[in-house]
C-alpha positions as CSV (number, residue, x, y, z in Angstrom):
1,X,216.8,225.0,45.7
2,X,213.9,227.1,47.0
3,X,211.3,227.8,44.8
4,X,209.9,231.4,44.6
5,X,206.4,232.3,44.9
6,X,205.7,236.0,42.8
7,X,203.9,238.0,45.3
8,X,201.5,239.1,42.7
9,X,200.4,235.3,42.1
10,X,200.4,235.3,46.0
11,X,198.3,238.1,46.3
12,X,195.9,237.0,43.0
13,X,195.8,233.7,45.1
14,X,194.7,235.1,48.5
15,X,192.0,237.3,46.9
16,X,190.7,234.1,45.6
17,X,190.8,232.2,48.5
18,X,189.4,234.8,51.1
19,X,186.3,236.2,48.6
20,X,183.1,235.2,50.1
21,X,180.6,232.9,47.9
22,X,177.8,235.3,49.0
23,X,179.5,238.4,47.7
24,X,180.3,237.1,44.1
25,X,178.0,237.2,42.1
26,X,177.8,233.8,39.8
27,X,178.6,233.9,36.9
28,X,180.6,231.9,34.0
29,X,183.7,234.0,34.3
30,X,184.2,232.1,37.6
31,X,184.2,228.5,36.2
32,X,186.8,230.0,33.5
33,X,188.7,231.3,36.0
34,X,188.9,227.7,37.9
35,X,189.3,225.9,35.3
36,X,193.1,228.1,34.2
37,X,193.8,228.0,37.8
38,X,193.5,224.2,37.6
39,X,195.3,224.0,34.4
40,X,198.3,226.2,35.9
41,X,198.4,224.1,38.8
42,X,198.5,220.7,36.7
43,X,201.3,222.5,35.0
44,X,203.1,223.2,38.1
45,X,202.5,219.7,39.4
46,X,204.0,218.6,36.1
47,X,207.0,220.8,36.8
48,X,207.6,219.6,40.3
49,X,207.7,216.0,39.4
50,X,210.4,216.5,36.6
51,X,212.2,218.7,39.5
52,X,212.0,216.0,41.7
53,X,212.9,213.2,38.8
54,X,216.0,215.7,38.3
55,X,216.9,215.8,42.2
56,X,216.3,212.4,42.7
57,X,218.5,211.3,39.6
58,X,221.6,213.1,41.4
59,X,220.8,211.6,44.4
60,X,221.2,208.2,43.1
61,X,224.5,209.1,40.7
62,X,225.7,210.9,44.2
63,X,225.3,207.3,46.6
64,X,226.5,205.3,43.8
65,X,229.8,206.9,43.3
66,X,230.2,207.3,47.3
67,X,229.3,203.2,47.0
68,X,231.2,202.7,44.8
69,X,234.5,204.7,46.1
70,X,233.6,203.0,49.2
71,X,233.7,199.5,48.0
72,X,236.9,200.0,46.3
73,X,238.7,201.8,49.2
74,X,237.8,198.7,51.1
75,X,239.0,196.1,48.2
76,X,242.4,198.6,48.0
77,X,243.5,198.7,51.6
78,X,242.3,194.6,51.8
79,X,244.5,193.3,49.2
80,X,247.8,195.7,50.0
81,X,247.1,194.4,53.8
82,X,247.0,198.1,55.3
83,X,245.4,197.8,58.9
84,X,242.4,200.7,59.3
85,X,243.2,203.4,62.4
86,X,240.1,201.2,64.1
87,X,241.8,198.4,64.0
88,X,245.3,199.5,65.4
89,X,243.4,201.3,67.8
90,X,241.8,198.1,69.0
91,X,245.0,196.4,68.7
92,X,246.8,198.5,71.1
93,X,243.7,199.2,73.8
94,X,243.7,195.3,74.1
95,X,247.5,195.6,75.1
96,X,247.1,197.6,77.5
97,X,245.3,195.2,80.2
């Protein structure tokens, strides 16, 4: 799932990276500024990590129930004593020497 990055936050983020300490003039706006740029990135941080809690939730349900389907295709064909394609194909290429 891609995320999407709003070109306006893009383009309030690139203004902030490219401005030159020597042409701002200090002041307290900027530590203001830094400190709800921080807080918005904790937030995304936060938003992330249950993103990838979500995604990594599936993934696990996902391999189980292949595991699992696995595992009991195996038990079916052992007990009603089916022979796997692999194994007729061995089978009949050792006949053939």
């Amino acid at each position: 799932m891609p995320l999407s990055y709003p070109a306006d936050e893009l383009l309030r983020d690139q203004a902030f990276f490219l401005r030159s300490k020597n042409t701002s003039d200090p002041s307290s706006d900027d530590a203001s500024i830094l400190r709800t740029r921080i807080a918005d990135l904790e937030n995304e941080v936060q938003q992330v990590k249950a993103q990838l809690g979500k995604a990594k939730g599936i993934n696990d349900a996902m391999w189980d129930n292949i595991v699992q389907r696995i595992i009991f295709d195996d038990k079916v064909s052992q007990s009603s004593g089916e022979v796997g394609e692999d194994d007729h194909e061995r089978k009949r290429k050792r006949g053939r020497t």
